[in-house]
N, C-alpha and C positions, 0 to 999 in steps of 0.2 A: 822174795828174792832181793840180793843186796846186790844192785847199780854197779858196776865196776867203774865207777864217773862220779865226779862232784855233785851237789846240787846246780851252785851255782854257773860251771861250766855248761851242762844240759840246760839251764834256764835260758843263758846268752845264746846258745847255738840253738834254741827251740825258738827264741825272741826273733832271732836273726833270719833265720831260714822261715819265717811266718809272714817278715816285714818284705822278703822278697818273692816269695814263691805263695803266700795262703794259706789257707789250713792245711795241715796234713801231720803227722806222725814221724815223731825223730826214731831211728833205729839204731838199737846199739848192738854193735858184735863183738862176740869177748871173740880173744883169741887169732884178732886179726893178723895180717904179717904186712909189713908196709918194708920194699926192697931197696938200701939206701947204698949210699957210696961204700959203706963201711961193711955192708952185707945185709941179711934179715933183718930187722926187727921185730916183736912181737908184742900187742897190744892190743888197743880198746880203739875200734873205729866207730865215727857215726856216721850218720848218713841222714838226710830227710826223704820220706817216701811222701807223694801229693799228687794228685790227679795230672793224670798229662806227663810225670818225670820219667826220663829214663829210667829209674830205678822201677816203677812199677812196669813198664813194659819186660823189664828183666825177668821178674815173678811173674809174669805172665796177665800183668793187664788185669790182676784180681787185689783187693784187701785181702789178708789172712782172717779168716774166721771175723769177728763182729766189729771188729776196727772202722769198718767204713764207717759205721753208724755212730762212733766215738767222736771220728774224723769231721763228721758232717755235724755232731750238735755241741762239740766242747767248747769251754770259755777260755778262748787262746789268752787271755789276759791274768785267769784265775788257774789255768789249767795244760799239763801236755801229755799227748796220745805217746805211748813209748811202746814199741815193739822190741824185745830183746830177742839175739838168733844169740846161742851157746854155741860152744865148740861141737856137740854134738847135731848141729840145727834141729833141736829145739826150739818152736817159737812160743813167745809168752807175750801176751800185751797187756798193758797196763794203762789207766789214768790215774795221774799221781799231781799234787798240787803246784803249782809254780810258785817257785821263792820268790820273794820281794826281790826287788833287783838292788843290788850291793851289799847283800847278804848270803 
């Protein structure tokens, strides 16, 4: 599957949301709509899902399929959990490597 996102923008916000919340799994959604002054937008959202967030009580307080077990043994320094939701929700999860940071 090709990322609708940089590497190094999913590195920063996976870095970021790890340095505040923990381990847990960035999520990307194609086909977001973000409602601005000017009207719709349509995009790429992310989110972090982690134990305890709102976003998992959303989902109903469950990982999707084997993610928790990703979530629980990855190398946040070497490594990030990515759950992608498509426009059709579709979920896919992936571990995929973390860029060196300023690349």
């Amino acid at each position: 599957m090709r990322l609708p996102v940089r590497d190094d923008t999913l590195a920063e916000f996976a870095r970021s949301k790890f340095a505040k919340h923990g381990r847990g799994a960035v999520v990307v959604m194609e086909g977001s709509v973000v409602e601005t002054v000017a009207g719709e937008k349509y995009g790429t959202a992310l989110a972090y899902l982690y134990e305890g967030s709102d976003l998992l009580m959303q989902v109903g307080g469950r990982w999707p399929g084997t993610t928790k077990l990703a979530v629980e043994t990855y190398d946040p320094v070497r490594e990030i959990v990515v759950i992608t939701l498509d426009m059709g929700n579709n979920v896919d999860a992936f571990l995929i490597p973390m860029p060196e940071e300023g690349h």
